[in-house]
N, C-alpha and C positions, 0 to 999 in steps of 0.2 A: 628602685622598685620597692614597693609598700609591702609588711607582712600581711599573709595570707593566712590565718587558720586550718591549717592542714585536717588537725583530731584533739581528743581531750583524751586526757591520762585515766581521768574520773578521780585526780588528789586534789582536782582544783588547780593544776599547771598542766598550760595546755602547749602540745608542741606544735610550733611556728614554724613558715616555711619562708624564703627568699623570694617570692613572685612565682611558688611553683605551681599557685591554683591556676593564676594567669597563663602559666607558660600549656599549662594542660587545657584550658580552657581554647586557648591559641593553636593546640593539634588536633583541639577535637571538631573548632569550625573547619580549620582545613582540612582536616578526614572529611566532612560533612561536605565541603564543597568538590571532594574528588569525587566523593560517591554519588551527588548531583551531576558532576560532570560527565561520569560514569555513566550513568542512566542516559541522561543527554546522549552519550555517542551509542548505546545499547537502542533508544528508542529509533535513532536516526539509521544505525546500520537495517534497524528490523523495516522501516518504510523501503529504506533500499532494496531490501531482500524482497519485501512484496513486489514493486515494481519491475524489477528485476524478472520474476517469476511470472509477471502475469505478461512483460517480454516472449521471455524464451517459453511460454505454453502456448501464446498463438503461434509463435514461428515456428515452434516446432508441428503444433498441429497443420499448420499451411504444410510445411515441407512432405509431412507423412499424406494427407489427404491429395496431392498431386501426383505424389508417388506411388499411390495405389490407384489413381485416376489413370494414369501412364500405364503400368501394370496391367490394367484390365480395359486396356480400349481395343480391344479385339471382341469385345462380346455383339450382342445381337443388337447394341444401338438402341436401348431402352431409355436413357435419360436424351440424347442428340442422337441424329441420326449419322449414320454409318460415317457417309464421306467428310463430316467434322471430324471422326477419329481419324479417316485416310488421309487428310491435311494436317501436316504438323505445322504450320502456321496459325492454321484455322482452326484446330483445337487449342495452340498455348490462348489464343484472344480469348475463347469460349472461356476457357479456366480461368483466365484471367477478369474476365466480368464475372462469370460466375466466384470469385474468391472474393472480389469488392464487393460486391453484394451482400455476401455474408459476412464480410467484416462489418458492414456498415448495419446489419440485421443483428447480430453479436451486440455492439457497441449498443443500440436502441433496449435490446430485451436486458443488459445488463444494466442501462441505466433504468429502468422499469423498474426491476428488481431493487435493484437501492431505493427508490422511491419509495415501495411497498414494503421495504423492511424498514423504513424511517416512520412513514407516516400510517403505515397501515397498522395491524394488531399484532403478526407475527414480527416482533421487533429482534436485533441481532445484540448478543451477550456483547458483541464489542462496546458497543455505545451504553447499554442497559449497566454495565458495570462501573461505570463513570460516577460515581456518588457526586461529585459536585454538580449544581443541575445548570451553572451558567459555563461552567464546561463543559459538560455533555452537548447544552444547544449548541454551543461555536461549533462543533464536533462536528453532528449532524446537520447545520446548517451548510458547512461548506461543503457536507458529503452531498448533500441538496444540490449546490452548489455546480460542481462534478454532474451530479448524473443531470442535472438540467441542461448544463452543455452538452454529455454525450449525446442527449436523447434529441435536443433540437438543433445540433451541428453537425451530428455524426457523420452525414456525406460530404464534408469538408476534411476529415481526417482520413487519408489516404496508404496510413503507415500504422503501426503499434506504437514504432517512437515517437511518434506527433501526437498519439493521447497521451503517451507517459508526460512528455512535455507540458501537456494541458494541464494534467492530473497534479503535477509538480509545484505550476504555479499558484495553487489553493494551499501549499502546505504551510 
């Protein structure tokens, strides 16, 4: 290994080191590259945790929304009439159309809504904060991307994990 000029005394001798700029220079890309990799599993758990979440808040909303539909089908028969609540056959089908429906009405108005915070005026700090601007477009492009399938396949997706799935293959 070559000396390395560590410092100067200021007498004009200056004190030399063994390769120990090198050896520092060699912890501090590999500090650099933990902390890149770092971030890599930081950026990767946080995608997780969204999908994850937008998961378990329609399941959980289906599950409560059925649950208070069961709950109160004894009333006067304002949304169906009476003998759909008197058939529990014939009410799980009704719920059951009526919960695809609004998933598939869900999925339409959420890809809308990306569209207009992409392309319209009220734009979202997620992407707005992106200083790079040919990383911002890839950004928004495949958010594009996304809500252009939700919004013109959405009656093909018959489950939350078949759009996570979708949603996954753009990543």
């Amino acid at each position: 290994m070559g000396k390395v000029l560590l410092a100067s005394r200021g007498d004009g001798n200056n004190i030399r080191g063994s390769g120990y700029g090198n050896q520092c220079r060699n912890v501090l890309e590999t500090s650099w590259q933990w902390v890149i990799s770092d971030i890599e599993i930081i950026v990767q758990t946080y995608k997780e945790w969204i999908l994850r979440t937008i998961e378990e808040t329609w399941n959980l909303f289906h599950k409560k929304f059925i649950a208070l539909w069961d709950e109160h089908k004894d009333g006067s028969g304002e949304a169906y009439l009476p003998a759909i609540y008197n058939n529990p056959e014939l009410q799980q089908l009704v719920q059951k159309k009526f919960m695809e429906d609004l998933f598939h009405d869900t999925l339409g108005f959420g890809a809308a809504k990306m569209i207009r915070r992409i392309v319209g005026v009220a734009h979202v700090e997620d992407l707005e904060s992106i200083t790079d601007a040919s990383r911002r477009a890839d950004c928004e492009h495949r958010a594009l991307e996304v809500a252009k399938l939700l919004l013109k396949e959405r009656r093909k997706f018959h489950a939350i994990t078949e759009v996570i799935s979708a949603i996954k293959k753009f990543q």
